[in-house]
Biopython code that builds the backbone (N, CA, C, O; Angstrom):
import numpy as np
from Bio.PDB.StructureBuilder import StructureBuilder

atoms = [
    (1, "UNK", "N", (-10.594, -18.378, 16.557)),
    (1, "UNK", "CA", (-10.386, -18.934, 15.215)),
    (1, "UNK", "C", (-10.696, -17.882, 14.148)),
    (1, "UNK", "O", (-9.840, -17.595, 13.311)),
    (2, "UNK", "N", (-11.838, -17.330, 14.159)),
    (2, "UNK", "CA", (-12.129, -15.782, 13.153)),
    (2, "UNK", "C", (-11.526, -15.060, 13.415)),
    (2, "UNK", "O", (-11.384, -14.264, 12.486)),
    (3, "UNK", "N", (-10.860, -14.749, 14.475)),
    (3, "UNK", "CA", (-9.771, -13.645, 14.715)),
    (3, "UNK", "C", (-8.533, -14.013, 13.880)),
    (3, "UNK", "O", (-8.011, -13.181, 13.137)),
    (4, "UNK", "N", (-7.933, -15.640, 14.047)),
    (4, "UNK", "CA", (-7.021, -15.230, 13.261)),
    (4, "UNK", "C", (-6.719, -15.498, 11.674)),
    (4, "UNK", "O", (-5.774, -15.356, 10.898)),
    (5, "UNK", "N", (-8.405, -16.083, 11.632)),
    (5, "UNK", "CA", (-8.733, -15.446, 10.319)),
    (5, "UNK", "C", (-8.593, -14.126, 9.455)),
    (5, "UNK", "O", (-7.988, -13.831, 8.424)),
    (6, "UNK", "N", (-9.438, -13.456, 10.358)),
    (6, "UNK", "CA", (-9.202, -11.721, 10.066)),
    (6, "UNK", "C", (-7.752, -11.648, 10.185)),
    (6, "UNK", "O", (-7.248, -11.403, 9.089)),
    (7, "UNK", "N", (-7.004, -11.759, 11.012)),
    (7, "UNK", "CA", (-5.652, -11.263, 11.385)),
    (7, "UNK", "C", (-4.867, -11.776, 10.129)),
    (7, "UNK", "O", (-3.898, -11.055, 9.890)),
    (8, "UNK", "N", (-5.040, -12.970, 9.143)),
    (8, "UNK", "CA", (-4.375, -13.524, 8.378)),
    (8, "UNK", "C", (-4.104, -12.861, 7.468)),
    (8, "UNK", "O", (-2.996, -12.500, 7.071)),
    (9, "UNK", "N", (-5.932, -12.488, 6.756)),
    (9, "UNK", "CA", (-6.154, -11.706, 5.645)),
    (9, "UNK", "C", (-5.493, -10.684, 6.050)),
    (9, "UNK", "O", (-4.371, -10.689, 5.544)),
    (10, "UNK", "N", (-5.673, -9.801, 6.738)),
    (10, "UNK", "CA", (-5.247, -8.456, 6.887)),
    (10, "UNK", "C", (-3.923, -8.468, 6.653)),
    (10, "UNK", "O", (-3.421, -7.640, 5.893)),
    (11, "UNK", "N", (-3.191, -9.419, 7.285)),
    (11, "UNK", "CA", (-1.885, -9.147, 6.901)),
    (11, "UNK", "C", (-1.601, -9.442, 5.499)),
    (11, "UNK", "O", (-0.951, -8.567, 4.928)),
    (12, "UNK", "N", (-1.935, -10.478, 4.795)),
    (12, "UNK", "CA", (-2.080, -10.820, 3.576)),
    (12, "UNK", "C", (-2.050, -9.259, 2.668)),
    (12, "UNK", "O", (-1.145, -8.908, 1.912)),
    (13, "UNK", "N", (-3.058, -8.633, 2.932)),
    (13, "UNK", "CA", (-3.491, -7.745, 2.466)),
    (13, "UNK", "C", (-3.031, -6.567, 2.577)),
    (13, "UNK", "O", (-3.383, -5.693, 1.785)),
    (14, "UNK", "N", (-2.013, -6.283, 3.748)),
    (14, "UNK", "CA", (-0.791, -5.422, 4.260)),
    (14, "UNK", "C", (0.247, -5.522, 2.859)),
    (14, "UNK", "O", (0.644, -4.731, 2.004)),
    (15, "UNK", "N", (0.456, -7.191, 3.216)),
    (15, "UNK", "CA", (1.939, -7.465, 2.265)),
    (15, "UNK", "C", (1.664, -6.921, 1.051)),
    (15, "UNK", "O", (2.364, -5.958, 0.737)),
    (16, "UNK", "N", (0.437, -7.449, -0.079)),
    (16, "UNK", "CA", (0.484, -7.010, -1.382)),
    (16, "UNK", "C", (-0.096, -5.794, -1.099)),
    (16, "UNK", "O", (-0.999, -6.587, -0.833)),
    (17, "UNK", "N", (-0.453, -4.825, -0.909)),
    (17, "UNK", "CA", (-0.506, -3.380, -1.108)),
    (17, "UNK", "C", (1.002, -2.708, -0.946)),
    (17, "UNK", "O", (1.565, -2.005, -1.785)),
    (18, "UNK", "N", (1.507, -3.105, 0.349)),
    (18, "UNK", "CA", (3.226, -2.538, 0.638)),
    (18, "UNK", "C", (3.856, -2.997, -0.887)),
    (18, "UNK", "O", (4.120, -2.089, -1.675)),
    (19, "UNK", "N", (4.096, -4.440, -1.298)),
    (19, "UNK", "CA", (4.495, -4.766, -2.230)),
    (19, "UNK", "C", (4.256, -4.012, -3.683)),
    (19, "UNK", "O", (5.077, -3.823, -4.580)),
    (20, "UNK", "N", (2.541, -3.563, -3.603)),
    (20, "UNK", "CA", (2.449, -2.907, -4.362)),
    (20, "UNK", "C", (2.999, -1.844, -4.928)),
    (20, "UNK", "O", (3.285, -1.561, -6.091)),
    (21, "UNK", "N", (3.118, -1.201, -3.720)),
    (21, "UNK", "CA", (3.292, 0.633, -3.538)),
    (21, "UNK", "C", (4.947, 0.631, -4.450)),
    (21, "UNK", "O", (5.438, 1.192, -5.430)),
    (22, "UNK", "N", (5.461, -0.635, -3.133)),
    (22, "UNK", "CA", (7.275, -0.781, -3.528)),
    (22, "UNK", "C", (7.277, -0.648, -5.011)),
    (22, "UNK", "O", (7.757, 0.354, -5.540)),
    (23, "UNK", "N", (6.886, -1.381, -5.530)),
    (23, "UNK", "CA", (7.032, -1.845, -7.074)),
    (23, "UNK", "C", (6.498, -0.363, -7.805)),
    (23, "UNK", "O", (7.392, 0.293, -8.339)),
    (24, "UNK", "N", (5.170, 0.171, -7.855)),
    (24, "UNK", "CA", (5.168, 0.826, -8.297)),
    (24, "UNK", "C", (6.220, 2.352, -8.365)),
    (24, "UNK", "O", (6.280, 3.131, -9.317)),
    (25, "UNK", "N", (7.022, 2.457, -6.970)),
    (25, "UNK", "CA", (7.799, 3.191, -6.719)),
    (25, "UNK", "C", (8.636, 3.189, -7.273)),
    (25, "UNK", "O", (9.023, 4.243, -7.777)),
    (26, "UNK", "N", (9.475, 1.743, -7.489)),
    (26, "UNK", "CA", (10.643, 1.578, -8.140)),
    (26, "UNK", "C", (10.639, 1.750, -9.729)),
    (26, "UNK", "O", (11.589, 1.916, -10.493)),
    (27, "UNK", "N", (9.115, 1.647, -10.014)),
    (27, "UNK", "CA", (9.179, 1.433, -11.741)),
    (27, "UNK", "C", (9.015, 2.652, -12.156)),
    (27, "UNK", "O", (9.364, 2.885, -13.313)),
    (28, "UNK", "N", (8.453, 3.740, -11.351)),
    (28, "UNK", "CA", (8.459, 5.134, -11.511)),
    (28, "UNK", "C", (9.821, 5.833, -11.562)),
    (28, "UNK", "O", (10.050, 6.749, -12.352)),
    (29, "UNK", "N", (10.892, 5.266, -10.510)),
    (29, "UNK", "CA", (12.382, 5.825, -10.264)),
    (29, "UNK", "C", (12.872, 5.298, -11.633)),
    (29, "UNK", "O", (13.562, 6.134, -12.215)),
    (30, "UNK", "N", (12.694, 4.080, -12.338)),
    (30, "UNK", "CA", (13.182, 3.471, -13.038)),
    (30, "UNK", "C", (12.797, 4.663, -14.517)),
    (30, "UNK", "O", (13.377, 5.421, -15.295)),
    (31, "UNK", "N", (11.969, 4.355, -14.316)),
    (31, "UNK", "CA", (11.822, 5.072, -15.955)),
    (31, "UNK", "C", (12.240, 6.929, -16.043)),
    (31, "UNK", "O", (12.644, 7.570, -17.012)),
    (32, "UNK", "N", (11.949, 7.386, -14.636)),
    (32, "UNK", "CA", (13.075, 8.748, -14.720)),
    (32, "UNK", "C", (13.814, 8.614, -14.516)),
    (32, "UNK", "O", (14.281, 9.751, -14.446)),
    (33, "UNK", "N", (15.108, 7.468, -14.113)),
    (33, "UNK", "CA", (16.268, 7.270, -14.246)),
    (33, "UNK", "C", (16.915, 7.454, -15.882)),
    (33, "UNK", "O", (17.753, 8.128, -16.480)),
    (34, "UNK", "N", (15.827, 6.275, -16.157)),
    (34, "UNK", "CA", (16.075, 5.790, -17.894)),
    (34, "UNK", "C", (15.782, 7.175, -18.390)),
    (34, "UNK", "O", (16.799, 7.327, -19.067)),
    (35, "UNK", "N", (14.909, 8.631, -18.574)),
    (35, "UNK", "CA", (14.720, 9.286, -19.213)),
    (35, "UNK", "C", (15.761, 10.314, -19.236)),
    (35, "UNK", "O", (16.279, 10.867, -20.206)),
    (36, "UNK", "N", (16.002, 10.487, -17.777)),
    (36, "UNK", "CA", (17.418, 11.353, -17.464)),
    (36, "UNK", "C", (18.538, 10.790, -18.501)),
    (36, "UNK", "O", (18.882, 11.349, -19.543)),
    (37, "UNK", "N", (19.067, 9.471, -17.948)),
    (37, "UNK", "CA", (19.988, 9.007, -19.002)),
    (37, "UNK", "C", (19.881, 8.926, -20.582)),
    (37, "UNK", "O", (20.888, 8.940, -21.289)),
    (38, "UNK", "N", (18.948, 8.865, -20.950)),
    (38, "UNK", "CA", (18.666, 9.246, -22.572)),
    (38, "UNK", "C", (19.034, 10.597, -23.037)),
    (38, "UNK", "O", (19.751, 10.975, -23.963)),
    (39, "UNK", "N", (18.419, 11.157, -22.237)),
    (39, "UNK", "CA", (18.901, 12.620, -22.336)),
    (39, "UNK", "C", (19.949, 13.146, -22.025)),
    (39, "UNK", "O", (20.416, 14.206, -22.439)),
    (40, "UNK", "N", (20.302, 12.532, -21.390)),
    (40, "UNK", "CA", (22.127, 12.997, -21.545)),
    (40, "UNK", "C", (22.864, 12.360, -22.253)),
    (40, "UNK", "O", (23.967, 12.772, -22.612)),
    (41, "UNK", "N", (22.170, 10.788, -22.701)),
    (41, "UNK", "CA", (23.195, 10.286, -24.234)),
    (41, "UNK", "C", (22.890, 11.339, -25.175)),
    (41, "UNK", "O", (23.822, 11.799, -25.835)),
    (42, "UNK", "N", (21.924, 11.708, -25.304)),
    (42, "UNK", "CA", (21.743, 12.551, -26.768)),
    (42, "UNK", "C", (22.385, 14.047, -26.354)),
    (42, "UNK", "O", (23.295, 14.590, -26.980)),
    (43, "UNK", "N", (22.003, 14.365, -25.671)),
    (43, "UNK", "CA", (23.195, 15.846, -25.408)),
    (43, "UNK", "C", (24.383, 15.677, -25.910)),
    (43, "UNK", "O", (24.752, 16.188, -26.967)),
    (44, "UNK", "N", (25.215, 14.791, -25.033)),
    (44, "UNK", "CA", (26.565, 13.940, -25.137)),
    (44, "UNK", "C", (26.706, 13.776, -26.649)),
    (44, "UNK", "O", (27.611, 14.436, -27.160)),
    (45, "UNK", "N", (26.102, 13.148, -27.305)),
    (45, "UNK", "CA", (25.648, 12.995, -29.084)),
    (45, "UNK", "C", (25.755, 14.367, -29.601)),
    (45, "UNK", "O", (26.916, 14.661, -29.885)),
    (46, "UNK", "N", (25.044, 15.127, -29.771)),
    (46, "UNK", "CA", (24.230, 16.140, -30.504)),
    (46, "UNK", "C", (25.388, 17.501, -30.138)),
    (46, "UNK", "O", (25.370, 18.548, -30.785)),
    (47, "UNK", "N", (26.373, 17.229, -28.970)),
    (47, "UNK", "CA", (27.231, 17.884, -28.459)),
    (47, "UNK", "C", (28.633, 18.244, -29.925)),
    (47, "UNK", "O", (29.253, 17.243, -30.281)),
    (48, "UNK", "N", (28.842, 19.016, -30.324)),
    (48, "UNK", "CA", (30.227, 19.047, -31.666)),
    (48, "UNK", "C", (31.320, 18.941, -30.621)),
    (48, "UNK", "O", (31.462, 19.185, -29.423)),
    (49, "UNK", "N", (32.322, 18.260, -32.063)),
    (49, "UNK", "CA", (33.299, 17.876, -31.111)),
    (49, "UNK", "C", (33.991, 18.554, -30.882)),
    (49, "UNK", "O", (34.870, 18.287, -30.062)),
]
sb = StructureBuilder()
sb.init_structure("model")
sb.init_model(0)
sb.init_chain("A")
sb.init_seg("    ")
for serial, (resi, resn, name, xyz) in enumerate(atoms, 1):
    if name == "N":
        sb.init_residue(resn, " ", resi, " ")
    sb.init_atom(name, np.array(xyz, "f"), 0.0, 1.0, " ", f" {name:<3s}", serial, name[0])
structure = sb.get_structure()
């Protein structure tokens, strides 16, 4: 019964850290996605025609 206690949490505790990591990964890709693309609207902009 404490075993699959422990075994519960742990996994519990697997999921939101993995979940964590994911998310933080993606919001990191996300915002150097978004910075790349800014920067090439304004090039694109700032570019004469």
């Amino acid at each position: 019964m404490i075993l699959a206690a422990v075994t519960a949490v742990v996994t519990l505790a697997a999921l939101v850290v993995g979940a964590w990591a994911i998310e933080t990964r993606l919001a990191a890709l996300w915002r150097t996605e978004q910075r790349r693309h800014n920067a090439r609207h304004r090039r694109s902009q700032s570019a004469p025609r």
